[in-house]
C-alpha positions as CSV (number, residue, x, y, z in Angstrom):
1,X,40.9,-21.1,24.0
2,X,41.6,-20.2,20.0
3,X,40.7,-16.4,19.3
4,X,39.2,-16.9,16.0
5,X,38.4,-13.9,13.6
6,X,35.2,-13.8,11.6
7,X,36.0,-16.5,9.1
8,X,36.8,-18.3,12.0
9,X,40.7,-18.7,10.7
10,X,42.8,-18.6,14.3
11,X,44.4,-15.3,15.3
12,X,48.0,-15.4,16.9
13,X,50.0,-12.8,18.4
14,X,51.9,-11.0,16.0
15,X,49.4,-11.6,12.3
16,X,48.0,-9.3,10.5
17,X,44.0,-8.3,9.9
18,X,41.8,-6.2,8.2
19,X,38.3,-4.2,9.2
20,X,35.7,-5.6,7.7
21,X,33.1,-2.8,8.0
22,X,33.2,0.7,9.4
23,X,33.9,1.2,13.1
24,X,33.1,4.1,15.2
25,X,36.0,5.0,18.0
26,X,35.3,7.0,21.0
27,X,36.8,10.8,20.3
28,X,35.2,10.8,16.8
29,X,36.7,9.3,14.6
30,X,35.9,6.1,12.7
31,X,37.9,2.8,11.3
32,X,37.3,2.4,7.5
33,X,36.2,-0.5,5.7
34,X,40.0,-2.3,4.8
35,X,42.1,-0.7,7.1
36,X,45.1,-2.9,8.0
37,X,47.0,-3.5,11.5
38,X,50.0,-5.7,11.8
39,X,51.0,-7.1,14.6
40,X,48.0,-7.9,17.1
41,X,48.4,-8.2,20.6
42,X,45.9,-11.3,22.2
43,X,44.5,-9.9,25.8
44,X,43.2,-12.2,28.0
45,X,39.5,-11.8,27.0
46,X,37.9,-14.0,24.1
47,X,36.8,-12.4,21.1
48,X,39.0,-9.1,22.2
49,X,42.8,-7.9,20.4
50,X,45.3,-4.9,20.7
51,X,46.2,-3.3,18.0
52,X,48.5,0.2,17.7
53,X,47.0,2.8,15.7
54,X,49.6,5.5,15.9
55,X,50.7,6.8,19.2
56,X,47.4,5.0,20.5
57,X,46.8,1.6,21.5
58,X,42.7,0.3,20.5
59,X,41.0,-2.9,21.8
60,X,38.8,-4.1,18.7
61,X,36.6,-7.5,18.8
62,X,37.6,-10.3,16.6
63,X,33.9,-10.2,15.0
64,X,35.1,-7.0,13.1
65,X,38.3,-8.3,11.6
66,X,39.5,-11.0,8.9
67,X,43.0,-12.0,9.0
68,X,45.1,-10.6,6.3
């Protein structure tokens, strides 16, 4: 199955995307609006990525992202 992000473009190991509103991350901090990650990891759920943020590693849903 195609993990689609919320234009409903395909998402394929290695793009690009973008946040598309403000998310909250467990620890306290919080995602802006526009912030970028390159090269996405697809895991084996639907609707689910990898992304590296630093040192750490964050599982975000496709619903919250656009491909940049």
């Amino acid at each position: 199955m195609a993990v689609k992000d919320s234009n409903g473009n395909e998402l394929v190991d290695g793009d690009a995307v973008s946040v598309i509103k403000d998310l909250k991350v467990k620890g306290g901090s919080t995602l802006k609006r526009g912030t970028t990650f390159k090269g996405i990891k697809l895991t084996s759920s639907d609707g689910e990525i990898e992304v590296r943020d630093g040192r750490s590693t964050l599982v975000l849903k496709t619903m919250f992202l656009k491909k940049a």
